[in-house]
The first five atom37 places (N, CA, C, CB, O) and aatype in JSON, in Angstrom:
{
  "aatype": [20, 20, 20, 20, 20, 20, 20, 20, 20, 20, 20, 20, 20, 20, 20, 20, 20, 20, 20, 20, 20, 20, 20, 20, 20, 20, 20, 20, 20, 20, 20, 20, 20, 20, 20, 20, 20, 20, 20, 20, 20, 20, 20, 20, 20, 20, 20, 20, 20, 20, 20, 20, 20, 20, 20, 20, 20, 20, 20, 20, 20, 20, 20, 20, 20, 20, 20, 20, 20, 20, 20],
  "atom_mask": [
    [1, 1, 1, 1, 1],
    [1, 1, 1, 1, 1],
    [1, 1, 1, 1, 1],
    [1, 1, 1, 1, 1],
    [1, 1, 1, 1, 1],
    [1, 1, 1, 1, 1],
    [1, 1, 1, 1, 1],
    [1, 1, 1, 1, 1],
    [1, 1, 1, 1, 1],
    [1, 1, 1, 1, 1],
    [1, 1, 1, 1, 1],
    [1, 1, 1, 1, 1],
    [1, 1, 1, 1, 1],
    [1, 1, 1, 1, 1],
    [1, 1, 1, 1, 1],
    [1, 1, 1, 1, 1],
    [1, 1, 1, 1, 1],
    [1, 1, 1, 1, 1],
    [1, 1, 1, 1, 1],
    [1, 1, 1, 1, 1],
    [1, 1, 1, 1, 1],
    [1, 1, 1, 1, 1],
    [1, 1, 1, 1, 1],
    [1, 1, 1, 1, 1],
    [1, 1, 1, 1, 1],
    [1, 1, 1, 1, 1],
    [1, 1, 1, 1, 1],
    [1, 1, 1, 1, 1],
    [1, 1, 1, 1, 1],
    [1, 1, 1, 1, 1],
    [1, 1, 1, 1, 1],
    [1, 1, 1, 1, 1],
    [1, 1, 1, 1, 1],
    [1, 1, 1, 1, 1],
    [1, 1, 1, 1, 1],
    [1, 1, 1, 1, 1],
    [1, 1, 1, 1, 1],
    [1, 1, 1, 1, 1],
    [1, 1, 1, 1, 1],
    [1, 1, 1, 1, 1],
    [1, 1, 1, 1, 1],
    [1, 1, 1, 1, 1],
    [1, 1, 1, 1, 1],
    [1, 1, 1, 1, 1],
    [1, 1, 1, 1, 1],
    [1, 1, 1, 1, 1],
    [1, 1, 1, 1, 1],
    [1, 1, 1, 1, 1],
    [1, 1, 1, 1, 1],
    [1, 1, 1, 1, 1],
    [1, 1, 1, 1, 1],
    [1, 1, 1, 1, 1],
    [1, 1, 1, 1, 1],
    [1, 1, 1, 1, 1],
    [1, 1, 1, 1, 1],
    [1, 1, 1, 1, 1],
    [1, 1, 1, 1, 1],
    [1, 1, 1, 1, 1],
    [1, 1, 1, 1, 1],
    [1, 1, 1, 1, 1],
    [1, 1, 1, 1, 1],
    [1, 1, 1, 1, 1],
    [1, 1, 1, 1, 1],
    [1, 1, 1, 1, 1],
    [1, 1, 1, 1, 1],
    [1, 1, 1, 1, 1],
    [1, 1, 1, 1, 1],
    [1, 1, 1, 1, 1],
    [1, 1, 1, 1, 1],
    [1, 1, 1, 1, 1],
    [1, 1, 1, 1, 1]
  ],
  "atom_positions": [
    [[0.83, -1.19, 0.0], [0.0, 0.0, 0.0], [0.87, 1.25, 0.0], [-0.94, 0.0, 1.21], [0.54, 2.22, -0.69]],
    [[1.88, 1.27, 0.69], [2.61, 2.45, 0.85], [3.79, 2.8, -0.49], [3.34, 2.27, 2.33], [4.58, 3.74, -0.5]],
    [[3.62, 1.75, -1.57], [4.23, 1.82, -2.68], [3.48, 2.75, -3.52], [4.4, 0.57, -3.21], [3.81, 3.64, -4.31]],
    [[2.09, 2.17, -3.04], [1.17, 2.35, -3.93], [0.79, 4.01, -4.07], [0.0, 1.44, -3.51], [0.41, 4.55, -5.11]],
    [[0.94, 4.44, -3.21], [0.81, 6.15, -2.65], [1.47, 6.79, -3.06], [0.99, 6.6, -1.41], [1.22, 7.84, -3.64]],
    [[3.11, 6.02, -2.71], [4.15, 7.21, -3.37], [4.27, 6.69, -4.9], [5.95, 7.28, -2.52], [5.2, 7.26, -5.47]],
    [[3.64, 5.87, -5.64], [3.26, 5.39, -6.86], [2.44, 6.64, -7.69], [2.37, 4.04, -6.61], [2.81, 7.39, -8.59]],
    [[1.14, 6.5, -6.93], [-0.12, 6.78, -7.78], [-0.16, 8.4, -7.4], [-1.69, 5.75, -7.29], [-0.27, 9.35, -8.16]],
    [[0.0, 8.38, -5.6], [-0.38, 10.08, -5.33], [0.6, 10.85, -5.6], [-0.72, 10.53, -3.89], [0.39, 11.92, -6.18]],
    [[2.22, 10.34, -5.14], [3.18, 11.17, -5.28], [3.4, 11.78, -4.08], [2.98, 12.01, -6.25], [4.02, 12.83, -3.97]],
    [[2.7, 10.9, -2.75], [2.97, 11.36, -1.66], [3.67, 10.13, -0.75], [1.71, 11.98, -1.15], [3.7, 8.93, -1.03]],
    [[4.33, 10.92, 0.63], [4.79, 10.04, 1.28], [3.81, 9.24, 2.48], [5.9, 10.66, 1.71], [2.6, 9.45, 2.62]],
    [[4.34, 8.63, 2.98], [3.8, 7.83, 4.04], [4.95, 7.32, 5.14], [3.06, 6.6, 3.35], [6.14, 7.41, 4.87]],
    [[4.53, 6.83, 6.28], [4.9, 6.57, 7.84], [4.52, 5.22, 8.3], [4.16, 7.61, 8.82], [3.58, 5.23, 9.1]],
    [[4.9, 4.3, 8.08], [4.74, 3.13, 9.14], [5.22, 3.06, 10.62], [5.37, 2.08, 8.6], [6.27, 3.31, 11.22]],
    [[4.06, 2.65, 10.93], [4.01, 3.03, 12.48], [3.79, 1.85, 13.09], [2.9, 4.07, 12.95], [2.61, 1.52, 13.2]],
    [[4.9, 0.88, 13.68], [4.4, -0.11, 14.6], [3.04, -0.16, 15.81], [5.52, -0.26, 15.23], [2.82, 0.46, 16.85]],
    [[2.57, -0.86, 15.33], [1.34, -0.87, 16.52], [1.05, -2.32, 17.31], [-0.21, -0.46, 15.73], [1.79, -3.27, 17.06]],
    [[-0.14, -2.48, 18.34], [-0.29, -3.65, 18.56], [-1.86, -3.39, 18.72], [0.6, -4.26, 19.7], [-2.38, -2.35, 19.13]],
    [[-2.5, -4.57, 18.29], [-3.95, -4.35, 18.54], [-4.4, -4.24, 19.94], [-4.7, -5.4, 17.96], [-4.02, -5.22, 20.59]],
    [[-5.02, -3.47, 20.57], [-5.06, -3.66, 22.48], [-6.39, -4.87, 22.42], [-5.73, -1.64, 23.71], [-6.46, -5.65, 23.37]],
    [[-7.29, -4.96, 21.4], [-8.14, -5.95, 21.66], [-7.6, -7.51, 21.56], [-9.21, -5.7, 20.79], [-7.63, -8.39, 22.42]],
    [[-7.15, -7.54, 20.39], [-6.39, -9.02, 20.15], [-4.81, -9.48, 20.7], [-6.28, -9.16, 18.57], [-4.21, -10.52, 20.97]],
    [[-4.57, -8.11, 20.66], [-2.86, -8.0, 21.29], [-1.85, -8.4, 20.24], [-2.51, -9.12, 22.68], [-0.71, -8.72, 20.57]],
    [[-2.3, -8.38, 18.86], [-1.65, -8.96, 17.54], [-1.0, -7.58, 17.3], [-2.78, -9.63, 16.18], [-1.52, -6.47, 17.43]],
    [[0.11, -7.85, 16.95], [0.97, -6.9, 16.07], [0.9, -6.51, 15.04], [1.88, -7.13, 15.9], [0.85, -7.38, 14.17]],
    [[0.86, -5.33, 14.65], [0.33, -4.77, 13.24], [1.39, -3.46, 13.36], [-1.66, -4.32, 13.12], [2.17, -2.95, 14.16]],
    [[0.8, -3.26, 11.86], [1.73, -2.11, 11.31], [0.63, -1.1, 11.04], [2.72, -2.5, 9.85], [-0.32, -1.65, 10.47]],
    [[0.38, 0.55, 11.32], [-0.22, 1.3, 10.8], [0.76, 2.0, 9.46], [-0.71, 2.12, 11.9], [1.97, 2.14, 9.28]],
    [[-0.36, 2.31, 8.77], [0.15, 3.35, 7.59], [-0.12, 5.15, 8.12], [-0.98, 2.93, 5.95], [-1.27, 5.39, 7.73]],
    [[0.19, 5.84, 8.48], [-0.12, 7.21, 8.03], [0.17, 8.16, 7.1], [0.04, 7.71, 8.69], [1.32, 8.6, 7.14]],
    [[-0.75, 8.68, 6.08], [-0.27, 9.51, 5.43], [-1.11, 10.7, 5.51], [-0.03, 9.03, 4.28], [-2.24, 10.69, 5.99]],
    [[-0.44, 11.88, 4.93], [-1.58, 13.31, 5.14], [-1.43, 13.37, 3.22], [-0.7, 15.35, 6.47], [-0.63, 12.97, 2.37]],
    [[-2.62, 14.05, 3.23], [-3.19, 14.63, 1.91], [-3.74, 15.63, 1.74], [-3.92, 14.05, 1.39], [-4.11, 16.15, 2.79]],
    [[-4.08, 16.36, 0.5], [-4.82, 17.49, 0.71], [-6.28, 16.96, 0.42], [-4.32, 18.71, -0.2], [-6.55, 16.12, -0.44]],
    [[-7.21, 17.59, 1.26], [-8.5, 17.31, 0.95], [-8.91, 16.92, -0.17], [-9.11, 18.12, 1.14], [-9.34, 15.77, -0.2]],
    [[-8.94, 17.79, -1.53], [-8.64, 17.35, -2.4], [-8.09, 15.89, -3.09], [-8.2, 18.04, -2.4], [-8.59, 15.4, -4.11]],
    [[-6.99, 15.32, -2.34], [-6.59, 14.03, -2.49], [-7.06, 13.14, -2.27], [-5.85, 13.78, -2.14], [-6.94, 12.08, -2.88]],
    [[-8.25, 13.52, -0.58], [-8.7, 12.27, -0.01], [-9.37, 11.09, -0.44], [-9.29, 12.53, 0.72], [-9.16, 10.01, 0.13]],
    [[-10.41, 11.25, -1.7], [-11.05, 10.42, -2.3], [-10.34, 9.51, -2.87], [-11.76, 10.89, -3.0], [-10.58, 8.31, -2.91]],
    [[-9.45, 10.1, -3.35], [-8.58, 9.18, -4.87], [-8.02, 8.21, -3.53], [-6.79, 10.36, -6.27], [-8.4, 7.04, -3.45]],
    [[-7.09, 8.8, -2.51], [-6.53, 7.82, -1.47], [-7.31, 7.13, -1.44], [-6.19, 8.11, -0.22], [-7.12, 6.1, -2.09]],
    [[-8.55, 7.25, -0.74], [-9.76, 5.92, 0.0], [-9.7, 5.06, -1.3], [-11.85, 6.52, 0.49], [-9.11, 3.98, -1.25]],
    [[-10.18, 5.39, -2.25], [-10.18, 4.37, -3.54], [-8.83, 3.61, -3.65], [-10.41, 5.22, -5.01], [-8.82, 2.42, -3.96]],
    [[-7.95, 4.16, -3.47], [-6.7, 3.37, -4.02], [-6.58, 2.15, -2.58], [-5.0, 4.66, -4.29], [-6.35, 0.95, -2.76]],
    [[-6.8, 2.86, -1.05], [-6.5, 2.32, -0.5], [-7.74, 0.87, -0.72], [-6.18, 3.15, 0.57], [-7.32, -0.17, -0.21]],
    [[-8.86, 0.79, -1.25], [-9.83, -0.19, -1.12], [-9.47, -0.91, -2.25], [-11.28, 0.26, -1.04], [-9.76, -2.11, -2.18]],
    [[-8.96, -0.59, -3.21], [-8.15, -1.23, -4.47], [-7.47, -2.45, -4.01], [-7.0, -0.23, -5.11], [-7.63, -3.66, -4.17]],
    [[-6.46, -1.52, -3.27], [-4.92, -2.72, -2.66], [-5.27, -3.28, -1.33], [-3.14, -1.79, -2.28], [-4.62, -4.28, -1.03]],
    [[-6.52, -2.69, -0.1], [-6.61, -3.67, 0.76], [-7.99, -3.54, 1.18], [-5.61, -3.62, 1.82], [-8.42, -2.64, 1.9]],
    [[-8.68, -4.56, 0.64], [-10.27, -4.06, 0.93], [-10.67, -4.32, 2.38], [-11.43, -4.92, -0.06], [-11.68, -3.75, 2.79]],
    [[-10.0, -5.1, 3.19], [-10.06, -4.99, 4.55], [-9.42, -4.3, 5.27], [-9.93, -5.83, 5.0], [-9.09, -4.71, 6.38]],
    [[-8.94, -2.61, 4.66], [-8.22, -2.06, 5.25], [-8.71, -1.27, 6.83], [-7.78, -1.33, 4.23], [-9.91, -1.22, 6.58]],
    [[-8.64, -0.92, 7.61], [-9.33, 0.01, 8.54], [-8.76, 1.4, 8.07], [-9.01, -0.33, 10.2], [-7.54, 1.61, 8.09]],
    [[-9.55, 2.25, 7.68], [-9.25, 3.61, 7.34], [-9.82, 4.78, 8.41], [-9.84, 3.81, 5.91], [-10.85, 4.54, 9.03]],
    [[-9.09, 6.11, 8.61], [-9.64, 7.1, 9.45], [-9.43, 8.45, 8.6], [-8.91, 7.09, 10.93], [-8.36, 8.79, 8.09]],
    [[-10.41, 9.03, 8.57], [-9.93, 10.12, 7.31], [-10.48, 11.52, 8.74], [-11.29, 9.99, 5.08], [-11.59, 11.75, 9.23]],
    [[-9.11, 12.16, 8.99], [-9.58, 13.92, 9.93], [-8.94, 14.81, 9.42], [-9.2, 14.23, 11.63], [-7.8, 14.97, 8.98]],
    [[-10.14, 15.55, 9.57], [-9.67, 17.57, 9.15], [-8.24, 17.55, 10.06], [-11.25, 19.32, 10.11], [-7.96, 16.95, 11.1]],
    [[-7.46, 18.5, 9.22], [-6.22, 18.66, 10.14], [-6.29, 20.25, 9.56], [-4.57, 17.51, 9.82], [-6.72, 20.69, 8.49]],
    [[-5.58, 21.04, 10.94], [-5.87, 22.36, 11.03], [-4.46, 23.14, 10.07], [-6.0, 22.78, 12.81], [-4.68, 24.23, 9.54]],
    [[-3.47, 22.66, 9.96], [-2.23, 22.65, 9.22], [-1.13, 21.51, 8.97], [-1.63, 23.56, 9.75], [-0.94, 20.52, 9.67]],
    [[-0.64, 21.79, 8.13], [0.44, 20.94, 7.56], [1.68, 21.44, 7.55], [0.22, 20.6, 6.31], [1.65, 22.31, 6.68]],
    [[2.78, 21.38, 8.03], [4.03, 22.52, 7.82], [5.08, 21.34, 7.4], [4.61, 23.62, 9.48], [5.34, 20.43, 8.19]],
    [[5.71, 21.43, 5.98], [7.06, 20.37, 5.68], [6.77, 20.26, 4.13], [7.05, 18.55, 6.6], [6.02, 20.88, 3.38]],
    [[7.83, 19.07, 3.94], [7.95, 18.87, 2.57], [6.57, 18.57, 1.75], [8.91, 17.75, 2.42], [5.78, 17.88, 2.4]],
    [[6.2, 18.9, 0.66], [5.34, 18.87, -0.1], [3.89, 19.64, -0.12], [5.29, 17.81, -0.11], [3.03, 19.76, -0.99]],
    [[4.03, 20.13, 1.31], [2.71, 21.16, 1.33], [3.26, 22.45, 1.31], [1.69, 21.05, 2.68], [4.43, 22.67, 1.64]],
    [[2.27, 23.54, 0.85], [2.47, 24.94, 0.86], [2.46, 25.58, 2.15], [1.54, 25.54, 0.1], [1.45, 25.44, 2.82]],
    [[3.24, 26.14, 2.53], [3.09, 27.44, 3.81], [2.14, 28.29, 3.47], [4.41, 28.47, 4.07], [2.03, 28.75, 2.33]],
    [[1.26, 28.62, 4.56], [0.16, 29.56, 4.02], [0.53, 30.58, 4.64], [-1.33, 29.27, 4.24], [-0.08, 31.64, 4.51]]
  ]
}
């Protein structure tokens, strides 16, 4: 999936070790930020490459770094 992003969107992404607290199974999160604008095409791509993915899509109040604009 995270190929697939800096593939298709041209953006980066963050793997983030996690552990499930319900099952206690080890997993990996993905995070990436987008511009609103982007979010759709992401959800689609992400249901493309993992249709059992768990997704969380939030307003974020700014972005400051590589690939976004300073406002």
């Amino acid at each position: 999936l995270s190929k697939a992003i800096i593939r298709d969107l041209d953006r980066g992404a963050t793997i983030v070790p996690a552990t499930g607290a319900y099952s206690g199974q080890d997993k990996q999160m993905l995070y990436c930020v987008v511009y609103r604008s982007e979010a759709r095409k992401l959800q689609n791509l992400v249901r493309t490459v993992d249709p059992q993915a768990f997704i969380v899509i939030s307003d974020v109040h700014n972005v400051l770094g590589e690939g976004f604009k300073a406002e």
